[in-house]
Every structure is written in C-alpha cells, then in structure tokens.
N, C-alpha and C positions, 0 to 999 in steps of 0.2 A: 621512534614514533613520528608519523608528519605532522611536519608543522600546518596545522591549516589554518588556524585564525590570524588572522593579519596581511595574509599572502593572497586570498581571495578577493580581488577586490573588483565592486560595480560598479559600472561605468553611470556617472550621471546622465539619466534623460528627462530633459525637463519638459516639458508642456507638450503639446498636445493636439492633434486633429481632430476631424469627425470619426464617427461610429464605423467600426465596418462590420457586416452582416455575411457570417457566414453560416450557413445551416446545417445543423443535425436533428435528426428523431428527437421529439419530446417524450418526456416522461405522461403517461396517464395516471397514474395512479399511485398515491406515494400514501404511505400510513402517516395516521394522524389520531390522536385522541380529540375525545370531545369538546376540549377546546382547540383546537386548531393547530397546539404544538406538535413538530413531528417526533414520534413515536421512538425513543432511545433507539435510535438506529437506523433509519430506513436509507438508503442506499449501500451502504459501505461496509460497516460491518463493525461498525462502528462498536459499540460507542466503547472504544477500551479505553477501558479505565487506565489509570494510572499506581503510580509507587513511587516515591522516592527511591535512586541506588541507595543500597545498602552500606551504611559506613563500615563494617568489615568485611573486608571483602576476603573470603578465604581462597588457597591456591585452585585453579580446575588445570587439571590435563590440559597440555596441548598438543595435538599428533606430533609423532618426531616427525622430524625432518621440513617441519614448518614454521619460519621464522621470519615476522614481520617488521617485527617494532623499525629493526634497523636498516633496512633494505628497500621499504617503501621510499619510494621520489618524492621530495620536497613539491608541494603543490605550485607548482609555474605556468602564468597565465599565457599562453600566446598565440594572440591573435594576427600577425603578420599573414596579410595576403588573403582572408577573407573579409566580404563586405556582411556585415548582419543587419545594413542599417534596414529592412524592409519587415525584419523580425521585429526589431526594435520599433520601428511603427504604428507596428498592426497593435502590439501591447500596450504602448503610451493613448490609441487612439482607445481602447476599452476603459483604461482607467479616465480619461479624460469625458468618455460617455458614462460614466455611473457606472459600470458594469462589473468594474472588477475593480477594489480595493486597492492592487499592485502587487505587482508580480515581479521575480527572482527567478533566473533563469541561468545557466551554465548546458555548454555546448560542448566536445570533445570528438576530435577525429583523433582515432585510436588510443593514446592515455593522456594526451594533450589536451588544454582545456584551451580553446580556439575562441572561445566568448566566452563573457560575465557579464549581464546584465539585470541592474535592478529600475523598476518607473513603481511611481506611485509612492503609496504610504502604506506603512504600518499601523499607522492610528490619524484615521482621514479628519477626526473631531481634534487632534491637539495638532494636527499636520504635522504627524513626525514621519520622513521620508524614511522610505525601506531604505535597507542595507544591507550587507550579505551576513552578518551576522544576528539577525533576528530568528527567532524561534519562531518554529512552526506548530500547529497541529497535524501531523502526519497522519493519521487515522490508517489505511489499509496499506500504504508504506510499509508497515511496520510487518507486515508480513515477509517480504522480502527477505526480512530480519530473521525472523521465526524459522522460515526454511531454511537459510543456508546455516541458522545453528544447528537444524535437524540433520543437514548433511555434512556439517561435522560428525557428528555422531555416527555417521554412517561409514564416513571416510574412516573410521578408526574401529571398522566392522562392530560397533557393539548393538548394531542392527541391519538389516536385510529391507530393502524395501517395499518386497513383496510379503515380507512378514503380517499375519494376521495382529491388529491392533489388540486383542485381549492377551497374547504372548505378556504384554507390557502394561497394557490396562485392563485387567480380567470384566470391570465392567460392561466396556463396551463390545463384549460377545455373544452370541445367541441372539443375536436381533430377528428384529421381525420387520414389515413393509407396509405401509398403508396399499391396502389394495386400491387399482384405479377407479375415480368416483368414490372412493372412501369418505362417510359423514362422519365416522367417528376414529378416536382412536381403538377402540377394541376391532375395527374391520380390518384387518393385518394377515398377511401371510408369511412363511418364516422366508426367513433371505436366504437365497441361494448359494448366496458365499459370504465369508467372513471382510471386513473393513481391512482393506490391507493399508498400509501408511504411503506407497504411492498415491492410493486415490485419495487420502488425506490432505497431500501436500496438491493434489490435481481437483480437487473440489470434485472428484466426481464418486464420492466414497455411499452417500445416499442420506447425510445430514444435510440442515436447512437453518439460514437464519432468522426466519421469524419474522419477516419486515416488508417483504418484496411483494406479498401476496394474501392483502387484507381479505377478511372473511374465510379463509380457509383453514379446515380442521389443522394443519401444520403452523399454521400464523396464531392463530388461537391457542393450541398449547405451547408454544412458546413465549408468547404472553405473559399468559397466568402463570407457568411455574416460572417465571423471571431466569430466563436462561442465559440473559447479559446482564444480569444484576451485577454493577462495579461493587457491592458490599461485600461480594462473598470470592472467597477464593479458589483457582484453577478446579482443585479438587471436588469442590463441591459442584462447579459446573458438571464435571466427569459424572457425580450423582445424580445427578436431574438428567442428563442426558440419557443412562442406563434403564430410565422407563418410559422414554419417549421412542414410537418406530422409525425407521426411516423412512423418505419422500418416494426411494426408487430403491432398487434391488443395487449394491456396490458395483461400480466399475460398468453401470447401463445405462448413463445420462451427467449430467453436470447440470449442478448446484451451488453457488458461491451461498458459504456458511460457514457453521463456527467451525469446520475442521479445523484452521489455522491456531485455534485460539486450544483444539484438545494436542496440536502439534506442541504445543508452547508445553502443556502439561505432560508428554511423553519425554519430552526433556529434560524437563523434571528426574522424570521418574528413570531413565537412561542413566542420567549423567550423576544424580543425588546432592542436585543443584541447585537452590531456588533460580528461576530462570529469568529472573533481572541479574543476578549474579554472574550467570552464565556466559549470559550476552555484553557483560559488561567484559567481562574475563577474555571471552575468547574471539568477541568483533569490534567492543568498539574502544577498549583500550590499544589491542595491537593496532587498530586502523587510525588511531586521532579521533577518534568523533567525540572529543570531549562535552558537546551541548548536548546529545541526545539521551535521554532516560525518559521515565514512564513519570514524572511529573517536574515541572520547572521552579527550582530551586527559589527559597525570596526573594534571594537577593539579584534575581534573573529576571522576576517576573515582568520588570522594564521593557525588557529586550522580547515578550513573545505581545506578538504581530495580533493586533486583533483581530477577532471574528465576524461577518456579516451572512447576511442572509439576502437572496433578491427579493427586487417587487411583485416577483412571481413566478414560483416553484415552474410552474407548466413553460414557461419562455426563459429561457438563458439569455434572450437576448435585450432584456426588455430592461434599461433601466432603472438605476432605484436602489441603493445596501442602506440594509436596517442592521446596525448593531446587535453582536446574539451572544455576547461572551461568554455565559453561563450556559451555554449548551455544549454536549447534548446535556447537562444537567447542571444545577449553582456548584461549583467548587472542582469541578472536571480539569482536569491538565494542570494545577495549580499546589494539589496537596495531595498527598498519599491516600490510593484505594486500595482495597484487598487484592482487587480482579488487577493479577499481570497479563493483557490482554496481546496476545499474540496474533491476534487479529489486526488492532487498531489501537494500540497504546498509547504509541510514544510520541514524545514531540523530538524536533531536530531541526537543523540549520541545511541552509544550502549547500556551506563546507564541508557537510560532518556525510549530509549524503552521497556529494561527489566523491569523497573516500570509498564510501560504501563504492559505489556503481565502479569509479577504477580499478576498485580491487578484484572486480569479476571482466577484466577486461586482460587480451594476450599482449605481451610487450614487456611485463616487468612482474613482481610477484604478484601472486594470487591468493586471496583466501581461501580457496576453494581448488583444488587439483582440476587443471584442465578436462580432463574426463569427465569428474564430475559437474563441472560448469556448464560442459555442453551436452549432456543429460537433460540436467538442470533449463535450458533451451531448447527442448524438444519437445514437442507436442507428446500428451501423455492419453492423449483421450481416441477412442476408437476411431475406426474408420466410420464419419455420418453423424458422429457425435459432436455436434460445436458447443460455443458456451449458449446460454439460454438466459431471460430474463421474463416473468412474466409478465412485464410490459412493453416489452421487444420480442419477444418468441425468439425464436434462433438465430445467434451472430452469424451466420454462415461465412467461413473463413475466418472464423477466430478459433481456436485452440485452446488449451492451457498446459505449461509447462512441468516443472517441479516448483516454480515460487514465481509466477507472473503467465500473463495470457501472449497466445504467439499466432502473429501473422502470417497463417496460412495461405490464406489468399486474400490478397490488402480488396477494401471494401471501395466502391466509388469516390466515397471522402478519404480513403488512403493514398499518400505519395505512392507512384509507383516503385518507389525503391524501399517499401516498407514491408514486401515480400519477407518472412521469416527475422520480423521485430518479436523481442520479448521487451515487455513491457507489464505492467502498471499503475497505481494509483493510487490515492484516496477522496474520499468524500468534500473534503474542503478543496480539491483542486492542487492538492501535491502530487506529481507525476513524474515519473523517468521509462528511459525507453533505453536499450540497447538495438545496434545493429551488427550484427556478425559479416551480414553481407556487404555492408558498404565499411564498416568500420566506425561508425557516427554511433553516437548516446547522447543524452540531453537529460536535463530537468527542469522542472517549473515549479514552483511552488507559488500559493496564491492563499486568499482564507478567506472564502468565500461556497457559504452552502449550495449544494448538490453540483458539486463543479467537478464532478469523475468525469462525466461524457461529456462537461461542455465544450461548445462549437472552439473555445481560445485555445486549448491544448491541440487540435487538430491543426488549426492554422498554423499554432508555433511551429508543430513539425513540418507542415508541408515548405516552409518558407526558409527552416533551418537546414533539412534537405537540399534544396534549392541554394543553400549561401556557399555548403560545402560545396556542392558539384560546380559552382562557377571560381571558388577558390582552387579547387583542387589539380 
C-alpha cells in the first residue's frame, strides 16, 4: 500500500501581497429558493450526500493480473530544478485578499510530484493553517471515482459500453424526450435510442441535474420529486428517475447530471456490491487513500477544512468568505446519509487524491489498463457537440471524456499547452487536471462556494505550466 500520510508535505507560505485580478465569464443565473439559500445543488452536482465506510467489509474481485498494494512508489516529493514561487504568489495574494480561504496544491511532471504547496487556513475564525492533511469537501471529484470503478467493471468484461442501460437497470428503458419548447412533462416524444453507459459516464445520455436552469419544466420536476434527496438511496433515485423524460434524444447534446450518480448504482447492480464498499475494495484501499469516504469520521471531524461562501455569487473576484458549514444542508459530509452519491459524495485529502491521479498516469502501475486509460481521455462526444451550460451556452473546445471534460481546443484563458487536458472539478473549488501531451497533472483543493470555474484555478494552471516549461 503507499504510504502517503506523512510523506506529503507543504511547504509553508506565509503572508501575502495584493489582489490579482484575473478574468473569467460570470455566472447569471444560479437557483436559489425563496430565501436566498442556494437550492441543494446548483453548480456541481452536488450535493452528494454522504455514508460512513462500512465496518465489514466483504471480499470484491479484483481483475487478475492487477496488483497494487505492493508495487505502487512510495510517495516522494521532488522538487529539484523547478521555480513554483509565481504560483505560490498568485495563491498567497487571493488568500491574503479575502478571496479564497487557502488553498493545497500538488504539481507532477509524469509520476513525480515536483511541488507541494499549502497558503492560508483551514478555519480562517480559530486561524488554523492548512496543511496537506486536512479534509476536503470534494463534491464532483468524486466522479472521477465512480467512472474508473465503472471501468473496472468493464475491464473484467461484465459489461460492454455501448450496452443499453436497461440491460442492467430495466427501469431506465423505453424513455421518452421532452419535445423542443416543451411546457409540460406529458409533451414527450419516444427516444430514438436506448441510454447506453458510454453516454452515462460522457454526460451526454439525455438526463439533467435539476439546478442549472431555473423555471424550466426539467428544473421544476426535479425539484418537486427530490431527485437528490440525500434521505433516500441509489435505488430509489433509479425510481424517480424512470418517470421523468429526458432533456434530448441519447448521445445528441450534453448535459452534466445525475448519470454519474445512476453510474454509481449500476455498480451496484454489476458488481453485488454496495458501492462504498466497492470503491473502498477495489480504489481506495489498494491506492492508500486512507482519508477519503462518503462522510468524516469523529474523530476527524478536526481535520476537515471549513467551508465559505463569497460576497457575491455573480464576481469571484470580489472579496468577502462568509462561513457555510452546514451546507449544502445541517449535518452533510459529517454523518452517514442513505444517498451514496457518485456524483458528489465524498470528502478526501490532497494525498489520498494525488494517488488517485498517479495512478492513472504512464511510468509505474496503473489502476486502470493503459487502453482503457486512454479511452478514458478521449473525447466521447460527436463531431459539433461541446459541453454546454445554460448560462454559458456552448464551451466550444471543450469535450468530455469517460470520467472528466477534455481540451479540445484550449480556450483564450487556456495555456497554450493545455491542447488535449483531461480534467475536472468540484463545486467548492477541488480540481485536478491531467496532461498526456506535456506529461504535467496538478491539483488544488480550496472550500470555498461556486469555485469550479473560478478565475484561481485558471491562473494555477497557466503559471504551473509555465514553472515546468522553464524547469524542464
């Protein structure tokens, strides 16, 4: 098993410059109920609930011929020969302007980890400084998670990926489509093809999360039937979701929704594993990720990083974290919920993810067979199809792969050497990126609301790009 706590360590950054202002596209329009709280969800894909691991844990398969525990490298920091101090700047001067709680950050040119850096705090009201062992809220991280246990499963053929999803969940077959300008759900047309589990794991299957697009017949019934209800488990989402149409006809546009979260429940159903169990079994015992699970233990609860929100949803950039710990709801990431949310579950550590990420990297083993890794990084979505947002309309040159979004063609606030990045996120601002073309990955972790697209995660990369290419 790697050893990874102890062996990670951040580099102290103390104090602090001025602001720096970098720009991206605001959000217009985020859901919100009548009082002002935002709405169990809105950006990310949120709000997965939680579970404690399972204290018995029974045996699960693991493909032959893949053996981790004892093979994986010791996690060893070294930084020789790269400067990150311009990185480490840009991060000290946000925390230093209000903006960002503090951020945890890890660098890697091919399986080396070439930086560790933490600034800021974990709890800005008792000033306890981060550290690289503090817990996170990973929120759509935890995705990442969900697909490569699905492509386990796949690796060990006990599925196909072009297999139709009622094969395995009969629910979700014979669907129907909301027709275009549809006001109700009865205006539907039947779909032209079946949900296959590519467009599942590709978000472009023709479900919807509920959050993105206030006032719409699709926003509206997912609402009211509580389709992220943390009270209720995998399976009865699968229910609620078998009377609701889809947004679009399967595999003819892209959607970020709960497929991730019905991926987690084919798992399930696959493997005859509850799917904390699974993920415990077959990623995060053989990788070391000893802190990550779907809620943080008591005797932990020390150690996770709290949460803020800004002075205002609409500017990222604008000064100001108000304490939000209780969200997205009182008792979230803290104590066991029904919903194992394969969306947005789990919490985890900056060590426990770095695992994660080298383990999908070439140089030493893999969790995942090279084939399917770089599947896995390939753009899954047609020709014309980018991802979509209804408050951004079309990423143009963004993609999506089998478990993360892929730069197609990098966007003006992209590094130019960010050409064919898989990458993404979550809602509080936990982020990793892989690059196959230069050999660089990174992560950030931060806890701080609607921080997916914020302007600091851009900067890191463009700067961390930038330290390698003059290191190298």
């Amino acid at each position: 098993m790697i050893k990874v706590m102890g062996r990670l360590r951040c580099r102290s950054s103390p104090a602090i410059d001025s602001t720096m202002a970098f720009g991206v596209g605001r959000c217009s329009r985020i859901a919100r109920d009548s009082s002002g709280f935002i709405l169990p969800a809105a950006i990310d894909a949120l709000f997965g609930p939680l579970i404690v691991r399972a204290e018995n844990r029974a045996n699960a398969t693991r493909p032959t011929g893949v053996k981790m525990e004892a093979t994986m490298q010791d996690m060893q920091v070294t930084a020789a020969g790269y400067d990150f101090g311009a990185t480490h700047a840009a991060m000290r001067r946000l925390v230093d302007g209000n903006i960002l709680p503090g951020v945890s950050s890890a660098v890697l040119v091919g399986r080396d980890l070439v930086d560790v850096n933490c600034v800021g705090w974990a709890d800005k009201e008792a000033r306890v400084p981060l550290r690289s062992d503090h817990l996170f809220r990973v929120f759509s991280n935890t995705k990442l998670i969900t697909s490569c246990a699905a492509l386990l499963l796949f690796e060990q053929g006990r599925f196909q990926l072009d297999d139709a999803i009622e094969k395995y969940i009969p629910q979700l077959g014979n669907r129907r489509v909301l027709r275009p300008g549809a006001t109700s759900l009865e205006d539907t047309e039947p779909a032209r093809g079946s949900i296959t589990i590519r467009q599942l794991l590709s978000h472009s299957s023709g479900l919807s999360y509920g959050l993105f697009d206030p006032g719409s017949v699709m926003f509206k019934a997912y609402q009211e039937r509580k389709v992220l209800n943390p009270t209720t488990p995998l399976a009865d989402m699968i229910d609620t979701l078998a009377d609701l149409p889809l947004v679009y006809h399967p595999g003819m546009s892209w959607e970020y929704s709960v497929a991730t979260d019905v991926v987690g429940r084919l798992v399930e159903v696959v493997s005859g594993v509850p799917f904390d169990r699974f993920i415990q079994q077959r990623i995060f015992d053989p990788l070391g990720m000893v802190d990550t699970a779907f809620a943080v233990p008591e005797k932990d609860h020390s150690r996770l990083a709290a949460y803020y929100v800004g002075a205002d949803l609409m500017d990222p950039m604008k000064p100001g974290l108000t304490r939000t710990d209780n969200s997205p709801w009182p008792g979230a990431f803290v104590r066991p919920w029904p919903r194992l949310s394969g969306g947005g579950g789990l919490v985890s550590t900056l060590p426990d993810m770095v695992a994660l990420i080298r383990s999908l990297l070439p140089g030493g083993p893999t969790l995942l067979k090279p084939e399917t890794i770089a599947q896995m990084m390939t753009n899954q979505l047609p020709d014309g199809v980018w991802m979509r947002f209804p408050m951004t309309g079309a990423l143009v040159g963004k993609g999506y792969g089998l478990a993360g979004a892929m730069t197609v063609q990098p966007a003006p606030y992209d590094h130019a050497d960010s050409r064919g990045e898989f990458w993404w996120g979550g809602v509080a601002g936990t982020q990793w990126w892989i690059s196959p073309k230069t050999g660089v990955a990174g992560l950030l972790m931060t806890q701080r609301q609607m921080a997916f697209f914020h302007p600091f995660a851009i900067e890191f990369k463009r700067l961390a790009y930038e330290a390698v290419k003059r290191g190298a």
